[in-house]
C-alpha positions as CSV (number, residue, x, y, z in Angstrom):
1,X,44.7,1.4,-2.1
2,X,47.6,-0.2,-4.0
3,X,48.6,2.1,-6.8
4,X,49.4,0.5,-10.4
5,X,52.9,1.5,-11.8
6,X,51.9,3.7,-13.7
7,X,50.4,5.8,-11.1
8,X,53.6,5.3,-9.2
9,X,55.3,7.0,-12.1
10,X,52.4,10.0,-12.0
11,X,52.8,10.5,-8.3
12,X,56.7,10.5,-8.2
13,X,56.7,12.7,-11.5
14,X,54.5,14.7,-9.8
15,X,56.0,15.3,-6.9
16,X,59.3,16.0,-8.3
17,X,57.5,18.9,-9.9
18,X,56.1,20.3,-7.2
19,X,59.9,20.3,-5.4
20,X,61.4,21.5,-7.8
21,X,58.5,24.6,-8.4
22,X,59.1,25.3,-4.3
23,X,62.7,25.4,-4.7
24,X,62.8,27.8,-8.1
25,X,61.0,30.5,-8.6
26,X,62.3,30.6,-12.1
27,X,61.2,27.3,-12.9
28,X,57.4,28.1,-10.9
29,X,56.9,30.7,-13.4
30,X,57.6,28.8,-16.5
31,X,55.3,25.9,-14.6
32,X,52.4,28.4,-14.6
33,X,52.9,29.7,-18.0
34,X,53.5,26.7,-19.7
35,X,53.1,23.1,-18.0
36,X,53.9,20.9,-20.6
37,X,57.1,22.3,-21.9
38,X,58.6,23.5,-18.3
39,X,57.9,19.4,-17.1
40,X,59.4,18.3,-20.6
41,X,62.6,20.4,-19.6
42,X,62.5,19.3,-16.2
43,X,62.4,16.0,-16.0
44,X,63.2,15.1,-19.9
45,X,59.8,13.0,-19.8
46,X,57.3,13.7,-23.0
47,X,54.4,14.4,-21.5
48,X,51.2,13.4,-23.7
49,X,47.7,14.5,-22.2
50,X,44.9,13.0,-23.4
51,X,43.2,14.9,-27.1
52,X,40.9,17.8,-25.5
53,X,42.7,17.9,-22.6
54,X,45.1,20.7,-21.7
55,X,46.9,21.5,-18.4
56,X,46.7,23.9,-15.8
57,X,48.9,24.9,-13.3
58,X,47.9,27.2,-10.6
59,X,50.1,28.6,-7.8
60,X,49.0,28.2,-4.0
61,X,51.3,28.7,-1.9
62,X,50.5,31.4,-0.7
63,X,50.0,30.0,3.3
64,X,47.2,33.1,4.1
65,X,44.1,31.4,1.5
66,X,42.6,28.4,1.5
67,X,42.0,27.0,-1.7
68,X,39.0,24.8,-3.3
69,X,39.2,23.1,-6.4
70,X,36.1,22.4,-8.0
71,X,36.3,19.3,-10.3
72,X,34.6,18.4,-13.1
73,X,31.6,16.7,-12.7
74,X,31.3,13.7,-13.3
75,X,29.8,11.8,-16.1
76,X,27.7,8.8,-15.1
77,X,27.1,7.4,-18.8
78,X,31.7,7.1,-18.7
79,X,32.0,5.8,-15.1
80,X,32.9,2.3,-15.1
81,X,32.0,1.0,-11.4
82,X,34.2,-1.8,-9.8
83,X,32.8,-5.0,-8.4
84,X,31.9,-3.5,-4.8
85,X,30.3,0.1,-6.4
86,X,28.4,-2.1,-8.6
87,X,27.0,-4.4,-5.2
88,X,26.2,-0.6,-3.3
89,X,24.2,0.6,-6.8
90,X,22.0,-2.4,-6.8
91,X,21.4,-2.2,-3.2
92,X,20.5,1.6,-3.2
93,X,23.7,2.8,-1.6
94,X,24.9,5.8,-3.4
95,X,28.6,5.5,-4.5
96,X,29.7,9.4,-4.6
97,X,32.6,10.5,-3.0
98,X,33.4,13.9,-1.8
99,X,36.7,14.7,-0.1
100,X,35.9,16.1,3.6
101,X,37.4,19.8,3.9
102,X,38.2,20.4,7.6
103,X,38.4,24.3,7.6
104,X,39.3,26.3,11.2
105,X,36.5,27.9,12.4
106,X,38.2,30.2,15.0
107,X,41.2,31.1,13.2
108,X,43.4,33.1,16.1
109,X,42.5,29.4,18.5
110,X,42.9,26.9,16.0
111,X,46.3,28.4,14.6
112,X,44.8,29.8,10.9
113,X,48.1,30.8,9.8
């Protein structure tokens, strides 16, 4: 999947956040506490989330839990389907998505760390 430049942007801003929380625990905290204003500092972007939406910032790194996100569900009267979604609708296909969570199931064999 070829990512738009603005994405490209998201993804390197992004991850220049998350370095930057691994490597200071000052700056992690301020992260959790308050996103928007920590990445402002940071990275000397203005960061402008869309009205309603705020940020949250959760720390897990902690390499004993696993952790599951549980997204918003989502709204089927917004969706806008591309060309081939639209083709697997009218042929009965459903077009969800889920991502695929491999989890150990014997923790001492499989290396659960």
């Amino acid at each position: 999947m070829k990512l738009t430049a603005q994405q490209q942007k998201s993804q390197e801003l992004l991850q220049t956040i998350i370095t930057k929380a691994w490597e200071d625990e000052n700056f992690k905290q301020e992260l959790i506490e308050d996103p928007i204003d920590a990445i402002e500092r940071a990275t000397g972007e203005r960061i402008r989330l869309p009205e309603g939406k705020t940020l949250i910032v959760k720390d897990q790194t902690n390499t004993s839990a696993i952790y599951i996100n549980i997204p918003a569900e989502p709204n089927i009267e917004d969706m806008e389907l591309n060309e081939e979604q639209l083709e697997a609708v009218a042929g009965g296909s459903a077009v969800w998505t889920f991502p695929i969570i491999n989890l150990p199931t014997n923790p001492s064999k499989d290396g659960f760390k």
